[in-house]
C-alpha positions in Angstrom: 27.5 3.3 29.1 28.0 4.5 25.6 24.7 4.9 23.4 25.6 4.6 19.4 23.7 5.8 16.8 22.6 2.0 15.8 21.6 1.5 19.0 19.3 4.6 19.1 17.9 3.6 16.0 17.2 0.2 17.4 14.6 1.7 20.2 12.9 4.3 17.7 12.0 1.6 15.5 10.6 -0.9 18.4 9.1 1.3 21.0 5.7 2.2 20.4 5.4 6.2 20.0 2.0 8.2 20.2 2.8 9.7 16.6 3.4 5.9 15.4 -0.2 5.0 16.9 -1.8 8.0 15.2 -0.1 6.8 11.7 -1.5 3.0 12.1 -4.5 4.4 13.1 -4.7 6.4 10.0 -3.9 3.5 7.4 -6.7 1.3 9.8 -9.3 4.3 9.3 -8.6 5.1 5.5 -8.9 1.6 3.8 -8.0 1.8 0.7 -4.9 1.2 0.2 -3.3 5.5 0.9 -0.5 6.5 -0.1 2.1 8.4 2.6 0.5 11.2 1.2 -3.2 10.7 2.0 -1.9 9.1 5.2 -0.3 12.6 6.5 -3.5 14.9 5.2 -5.6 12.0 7.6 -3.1 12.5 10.6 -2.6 16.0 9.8 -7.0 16.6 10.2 -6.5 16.0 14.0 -2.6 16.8 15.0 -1.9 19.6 12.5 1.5 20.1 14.7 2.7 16.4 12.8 5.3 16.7 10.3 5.3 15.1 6.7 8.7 13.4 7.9 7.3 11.5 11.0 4.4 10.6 9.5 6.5 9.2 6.8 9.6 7.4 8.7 6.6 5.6 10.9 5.1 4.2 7.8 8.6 2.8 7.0 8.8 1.5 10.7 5.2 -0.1 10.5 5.7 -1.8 7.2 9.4 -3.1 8.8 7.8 -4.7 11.8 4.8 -6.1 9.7 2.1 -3.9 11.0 1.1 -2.4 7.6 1.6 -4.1 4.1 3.8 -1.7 1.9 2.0 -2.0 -1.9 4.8 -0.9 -4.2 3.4 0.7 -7.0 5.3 0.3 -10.2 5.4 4.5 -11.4 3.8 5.3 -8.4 3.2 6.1 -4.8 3.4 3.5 -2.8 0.2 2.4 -1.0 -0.3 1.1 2.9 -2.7 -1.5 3.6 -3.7 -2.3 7.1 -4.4 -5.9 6.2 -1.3 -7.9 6.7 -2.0 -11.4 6.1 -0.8 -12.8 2.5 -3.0 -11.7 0.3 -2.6 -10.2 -3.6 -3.4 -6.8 -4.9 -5.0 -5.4 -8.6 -3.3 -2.0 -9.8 -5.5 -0.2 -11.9 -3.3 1.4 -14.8 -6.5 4.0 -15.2 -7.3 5.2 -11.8 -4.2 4.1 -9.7 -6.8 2.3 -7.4 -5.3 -0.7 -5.4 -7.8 -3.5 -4.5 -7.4 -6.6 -2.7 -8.2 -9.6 -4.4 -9.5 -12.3 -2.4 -8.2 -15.8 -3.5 -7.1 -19.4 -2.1 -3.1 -18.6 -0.9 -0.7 -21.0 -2.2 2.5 -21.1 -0.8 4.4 -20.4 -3.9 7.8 -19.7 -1.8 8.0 -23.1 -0.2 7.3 -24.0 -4.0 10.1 -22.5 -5.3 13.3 -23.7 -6.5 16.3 -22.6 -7.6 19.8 -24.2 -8.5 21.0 -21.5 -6.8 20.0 -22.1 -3.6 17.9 -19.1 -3.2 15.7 -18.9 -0.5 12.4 -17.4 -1.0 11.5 -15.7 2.1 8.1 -14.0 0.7 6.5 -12.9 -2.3 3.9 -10.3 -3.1 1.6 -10.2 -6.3 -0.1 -7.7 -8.0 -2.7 -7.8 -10.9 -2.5 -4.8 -13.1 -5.5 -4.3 -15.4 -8.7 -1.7 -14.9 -11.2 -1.6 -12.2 -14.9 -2.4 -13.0 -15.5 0.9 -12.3 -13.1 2.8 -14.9 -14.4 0.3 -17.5 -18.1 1.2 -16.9 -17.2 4.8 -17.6 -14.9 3.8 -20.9 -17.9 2.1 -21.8 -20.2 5.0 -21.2 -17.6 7.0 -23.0 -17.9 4.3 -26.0 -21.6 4.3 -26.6 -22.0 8.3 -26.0 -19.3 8.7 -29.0 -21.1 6.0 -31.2 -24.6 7.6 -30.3 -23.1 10.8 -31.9 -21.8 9.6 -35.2 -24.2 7.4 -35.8 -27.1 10.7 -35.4 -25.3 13.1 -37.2 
């Protein structure tokens, strides 16, 4: 029997691998949205033998098979999110942060047409704006600078 290389690539991507489980794990554990990066460091705390490379080709795998959410992140990292039922994001263009945002889901693909015959097959959006917590400290900022001119 002759093995190709599709058909190895075919059983790395669906066999379930310890360093795969550790990676899942990882995105479960963190939260909020890492990036590859802070997904490695998390992975790296406990198996400091992992490379950057598996740790990153799993996340690849996991979003593929629709066991992490990839966040693409205009400018950016891109972000994991261990929540994978439809659901949309907020981007803040301050802080980077990405949030889920918790609203009824329409099923805008089954709503779309086009006289093309396209066929939507899904669709992911994502707010951009700034998180309560970045405008709270612009704010601060704001009335500390006004205090100042207006004492002097």
């Amino acid at each position: 029997m002759v093995t190709t290389t599709a058909d190895k690539h075919d059983r790395a991507t669906t066999r379930n691998t310890i360093q795969r489980a550790l990676v899942l794990e990882a995105v479960r554990t963190l939260r909020d949205h890492p990036t590859s990066a802070d997904v490695y460091e998390a992975v790296r705390e406990h198996h400091p033998s992992i490379s950057r490379a598996t740790v990153y080709r799993n996340l690849g795998v996991l979003a593929s098979r629709g066991e992490v959410t990839r966040v693409e992140v205009p400018n950016g990292a891109d972000r994991y999110d261990f929540r994978t039922t439809p659901h949309c994001h907020a981007l803040c263009r301050t802080c980077g942060g990405v949030f889920d945002i918790e609203m009824p889901q329409v099923d805008m693909a089954s709503q779309v047409t086009d006289a093309h015959g396209f066929f939507v097959e899904r669709c992911e959006i994502v707010f951009e704006g700034v998180c309560a917590q970045c405008r709270s400290r612009d704010e601060a900022h704001v009335e500390k600078d006004c205090g100042s001119r207006h004492s002097a």
